[in-house]
N, C-alpha and C positions, 0 to 999 in steps of 0.2 A: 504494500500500500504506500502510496506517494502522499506525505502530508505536505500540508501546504504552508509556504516559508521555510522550508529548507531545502538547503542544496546538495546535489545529487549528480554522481556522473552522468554523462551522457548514456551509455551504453545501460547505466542501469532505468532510465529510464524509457529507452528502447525496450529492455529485456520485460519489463512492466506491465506495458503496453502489450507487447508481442504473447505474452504469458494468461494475461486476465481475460476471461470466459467475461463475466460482468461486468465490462469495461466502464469506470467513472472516468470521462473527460470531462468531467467539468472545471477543467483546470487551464492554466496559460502557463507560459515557459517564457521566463526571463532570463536574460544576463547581464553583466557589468559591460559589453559591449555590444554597439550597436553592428555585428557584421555575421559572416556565415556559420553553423555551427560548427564546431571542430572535435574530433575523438577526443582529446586531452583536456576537453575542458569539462568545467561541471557548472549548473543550473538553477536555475531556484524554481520553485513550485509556487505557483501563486492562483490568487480567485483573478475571474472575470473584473476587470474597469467598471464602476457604475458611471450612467451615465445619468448626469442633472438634468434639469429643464432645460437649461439652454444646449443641450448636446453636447457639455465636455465631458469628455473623459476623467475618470476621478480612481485613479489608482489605490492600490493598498496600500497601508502604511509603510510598510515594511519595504517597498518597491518604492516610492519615494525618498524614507533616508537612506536605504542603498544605491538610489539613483542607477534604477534598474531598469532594460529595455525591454518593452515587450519584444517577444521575438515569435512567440505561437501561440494560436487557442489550441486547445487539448482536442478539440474535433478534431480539429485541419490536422494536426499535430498524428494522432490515433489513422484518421485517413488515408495520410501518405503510409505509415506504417503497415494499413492490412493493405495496401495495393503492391507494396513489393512482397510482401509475404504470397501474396496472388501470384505472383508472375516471377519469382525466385526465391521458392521455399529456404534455400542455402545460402540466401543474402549473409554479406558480414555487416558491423557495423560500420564499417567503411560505405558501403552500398545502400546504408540507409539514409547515413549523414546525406552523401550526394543526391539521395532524392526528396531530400527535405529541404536543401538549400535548392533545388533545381525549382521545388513547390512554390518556397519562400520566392525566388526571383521570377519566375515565370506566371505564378497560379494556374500550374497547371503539373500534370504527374509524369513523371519521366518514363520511359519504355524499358525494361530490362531485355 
């Protein structure tokens, strides 16, 4: 189980996703930079933005004094994961990263 506000390798958060029969995404994937994911790095777990009346975005606390980027919702995030599992049961976590960042810039799913 993935709680929320703390941080977590990549791969274990792959392995999470990839594992869980009753998948909760109801979660977003932050980091301390704003760029692609990388094997060697690790994550923070966080809730969804609320959004005010006037449509801003209003982060968790905890992702503000970390001054943390969003980087995924846990759909989007859960998504790209069962689509390579679809199409490359023997995926590594090298071949996940690259279709998560391929999602992340594109919006859209990469072809194995």
């Amino acid at each position: 189980m993935l709680i929320k506000g703390n941080l977590y390798p990549i791969n274990d958060i792959i392995s999470y996703i990839k594992k869980t029969t009753e998948r909760n995404d109801n979660f977003c994937l932050y980091g301390e930079f704003d760029e692609d994911l990388k094997s060697n790095k690790s994550y923070y777990i966080g809730d969804y933005p609320n959004v005010d009346d006037d449509g801003k975005e209003i982060y968790p606390s905890f992702v503000l004094k970390k001054k943390l980027y969003f980087l995924y919702s846990g759909e989007q995030f859960a998504d790209v994961i069962d689509s390579v599992m679809e199409q490359k049961p023997s995926a590594t976590t090298k071949d996940f990263i690259k279709a998560l960042n391929y999602y992340s810039e594109y919006d859209d799913f990469l072809d194995f």
